[in-house]
PAKE-527468 format. One line per field, with one value per residue: z, y, x of N, C-alpha, C in turn. Coordinates in steps of 0.001 Angstrom, whole numbers, plus 500000, padded with zeros to 6 digits. Atoms other than C-alpha are relative to their C-alpha. Layout:
nw = [Z;...] $
nv = [Y;...] $
nu = [X;...] $
caw = [Z;...] $
cav = [Y;...] $
cau = [X;...] $
cw = [Z;...] $
cv = [Y;...] $
cu = [X;...] $
//
This chain:
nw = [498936;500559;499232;499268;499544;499573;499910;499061;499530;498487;499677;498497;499109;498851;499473;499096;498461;499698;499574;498460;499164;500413;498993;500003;499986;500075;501036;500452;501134;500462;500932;500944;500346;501204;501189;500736;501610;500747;500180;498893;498785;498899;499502;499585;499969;499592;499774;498553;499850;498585;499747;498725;499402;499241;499897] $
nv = [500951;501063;500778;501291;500863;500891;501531;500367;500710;499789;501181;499711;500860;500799;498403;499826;500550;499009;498758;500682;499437;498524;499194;498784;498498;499706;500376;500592;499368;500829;499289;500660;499279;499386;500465;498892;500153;500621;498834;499445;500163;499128;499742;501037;500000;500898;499562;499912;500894;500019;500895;499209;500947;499738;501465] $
nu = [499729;500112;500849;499064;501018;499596;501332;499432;500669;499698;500722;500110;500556;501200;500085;501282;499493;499321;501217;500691;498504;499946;501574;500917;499728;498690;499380;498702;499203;499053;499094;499037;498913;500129;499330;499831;500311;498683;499629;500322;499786;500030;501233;500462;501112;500511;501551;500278;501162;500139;501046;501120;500674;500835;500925] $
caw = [481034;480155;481909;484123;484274;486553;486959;490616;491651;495687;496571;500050;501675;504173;504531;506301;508821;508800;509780;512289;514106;513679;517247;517390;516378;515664;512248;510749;508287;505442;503480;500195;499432;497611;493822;490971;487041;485528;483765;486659;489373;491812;491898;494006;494759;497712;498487;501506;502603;505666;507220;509920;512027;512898;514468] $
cav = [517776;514239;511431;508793;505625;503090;499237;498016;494895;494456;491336;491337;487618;486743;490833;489501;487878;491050;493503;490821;491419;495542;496503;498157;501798;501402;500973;499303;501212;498868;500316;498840;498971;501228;501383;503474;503720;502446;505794;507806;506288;509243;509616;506879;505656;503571;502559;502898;501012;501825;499045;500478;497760;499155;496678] $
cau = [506131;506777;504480;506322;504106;504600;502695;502937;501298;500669;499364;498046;496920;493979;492950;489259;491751;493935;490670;489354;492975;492544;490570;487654;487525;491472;493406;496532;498401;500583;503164;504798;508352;509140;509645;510434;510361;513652;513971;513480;515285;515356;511662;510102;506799;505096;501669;499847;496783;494787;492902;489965;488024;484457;482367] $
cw = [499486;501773;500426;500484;500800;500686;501893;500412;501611;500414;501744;500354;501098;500293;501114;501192;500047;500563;501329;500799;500145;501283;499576;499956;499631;498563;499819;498902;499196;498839;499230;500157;499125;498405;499613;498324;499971;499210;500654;501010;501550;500234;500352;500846;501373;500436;501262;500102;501579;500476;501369;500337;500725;500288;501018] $
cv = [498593;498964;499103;498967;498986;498818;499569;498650;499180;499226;499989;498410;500181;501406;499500;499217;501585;501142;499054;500191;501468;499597;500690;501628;500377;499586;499552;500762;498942;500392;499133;500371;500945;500076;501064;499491;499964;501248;500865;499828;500931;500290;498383;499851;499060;500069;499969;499518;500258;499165;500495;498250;500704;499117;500677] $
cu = [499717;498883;500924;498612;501204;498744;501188;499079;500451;498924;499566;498485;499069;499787;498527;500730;500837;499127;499370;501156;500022;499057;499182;500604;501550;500499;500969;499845;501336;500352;500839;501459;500243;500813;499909;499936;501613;501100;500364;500387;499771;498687;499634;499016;499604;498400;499397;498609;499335;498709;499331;498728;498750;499105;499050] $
//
């Protein structure tokens, strides 16, 4: 089985304002677009991020 690498960089602005906006006890979920390896087109990747506000 060959290895498929892939580099993604996922910049994400003002996140301690993005968690003060998240209610109590409730989360935001933020999903990349998605990408793929150049080789590989048909396999494709995104990332997922889950922001939780407990206060």
């Amino acid at each position: 089985m060959k290895t498929i690498k892939c580099n993604k960089k996922w910049t994400i602005k003002n996140v301690n304002k993005i968690i003060e906006l998240v209610e109590k006890d409730d989360k935001l979920n933020l999903t990349s677009d998605r990408f793929s390896n150049y080789e590989y087109t048909a396999i494709e990747w995104e990332l997922c991020l889950e922001i939780k506000h407990r206060k």
